[in-house]
N, C-alpha and C positions, 0 to 999 in steps of 0.2 A: 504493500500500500504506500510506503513513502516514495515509494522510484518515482510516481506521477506525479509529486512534487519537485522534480530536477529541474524541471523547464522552468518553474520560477525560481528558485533558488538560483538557477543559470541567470537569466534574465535583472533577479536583483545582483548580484554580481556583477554583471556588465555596467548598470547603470551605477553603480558604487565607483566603478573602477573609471567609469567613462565621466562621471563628476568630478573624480579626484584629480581626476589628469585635465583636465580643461580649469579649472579655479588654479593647478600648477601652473600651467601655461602663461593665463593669463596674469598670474603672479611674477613667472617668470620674465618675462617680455616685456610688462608694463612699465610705463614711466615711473619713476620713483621721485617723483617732483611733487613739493608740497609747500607748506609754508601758511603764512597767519592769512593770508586771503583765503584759500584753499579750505580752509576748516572752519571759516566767518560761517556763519546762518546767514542765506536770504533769502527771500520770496521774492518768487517771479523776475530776480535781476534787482530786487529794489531793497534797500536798506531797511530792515526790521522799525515800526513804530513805535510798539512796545515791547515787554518782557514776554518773549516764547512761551514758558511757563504760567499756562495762567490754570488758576484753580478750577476744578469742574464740580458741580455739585451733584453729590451722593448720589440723588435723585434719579440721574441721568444713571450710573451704572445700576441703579437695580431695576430700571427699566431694561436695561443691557441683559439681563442676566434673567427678568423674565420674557424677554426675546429669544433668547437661548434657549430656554427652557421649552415654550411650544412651537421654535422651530423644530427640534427635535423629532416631536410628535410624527411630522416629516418623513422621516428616516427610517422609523419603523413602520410605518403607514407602508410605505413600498413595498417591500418584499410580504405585506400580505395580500397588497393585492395581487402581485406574479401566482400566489398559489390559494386563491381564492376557492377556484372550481375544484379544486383537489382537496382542501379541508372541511369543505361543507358546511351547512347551517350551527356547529359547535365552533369552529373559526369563528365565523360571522362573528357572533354572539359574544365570544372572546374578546374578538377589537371591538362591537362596539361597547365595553363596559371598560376597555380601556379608554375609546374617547368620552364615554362619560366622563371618567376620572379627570380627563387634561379639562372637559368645557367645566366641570366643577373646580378647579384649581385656576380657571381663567376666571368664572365669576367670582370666586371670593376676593384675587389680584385685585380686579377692577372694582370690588365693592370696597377693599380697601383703599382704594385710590392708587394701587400700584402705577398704574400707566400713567396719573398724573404729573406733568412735568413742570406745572406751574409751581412757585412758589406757596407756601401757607401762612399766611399773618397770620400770626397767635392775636387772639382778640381779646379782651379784658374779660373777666369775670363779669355775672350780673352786679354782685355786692360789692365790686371793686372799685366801680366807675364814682371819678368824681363828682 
């Protein structure tokens, strides 16, 4: 059984060997000229306006990271439809209590406000107000 794995083994092998010698080459041959222009930050040709570095809010990556999470869904969604007609109405039924699962973890995201990217003012208390 593993002999029918030689042709990829082969195959990543080549490309192993055929990346290492090409990033050689061009290592080897390439100019070696540098200096303080050379490693400056610009954009588009034009001198930076302000600091590169600028802060991102939170916000922005857990919305990242629940994009992530039902792209995914994606991925497996594939390969059941390739063998649909072959798993039968017990498949089906399978994926769809998995997409339950993902459209139940979407509404609760967005009942939380996950997706929201707007900012939230903290608003006074009723008893606080002057």
């Amino acid at each position: 059984m593993p002999s029918i794995y030689l042709p990829v083994l082969y195959a990543l092998a080549v490309a192993v060997l055929l990346g290492t010698v090409l990033i050689a080459l061009s290592w080897a041959t390439g100019l070696k000229t540098g200096g303080r222009v050379k490693y400056s930050t610009y954009e588009s040709g034009m001198p930076l306006l302000d600091r590169s570095r600028k802060r991102l809010s939170v916000a922005f990556f857990l919305i990242a990271i629940d994009f992530v999470v039902f792209d995914v869904e994606a991925a497996f969604l594939y390969p059941w439809v390739t063998v649909l007609r072959d798993g039968g109405m017990p498949l089906f039924w399978a994926v769809m209590v998995f997409v339950g699962l993902i459209v139940a973890g979407y509404a609760y995201v967005w009942k939380k406000g996950g997706l929201e990217l707007a900012t939230k003012i903290a608003r006074p208390a009723e008893g606080n107000r002057p």
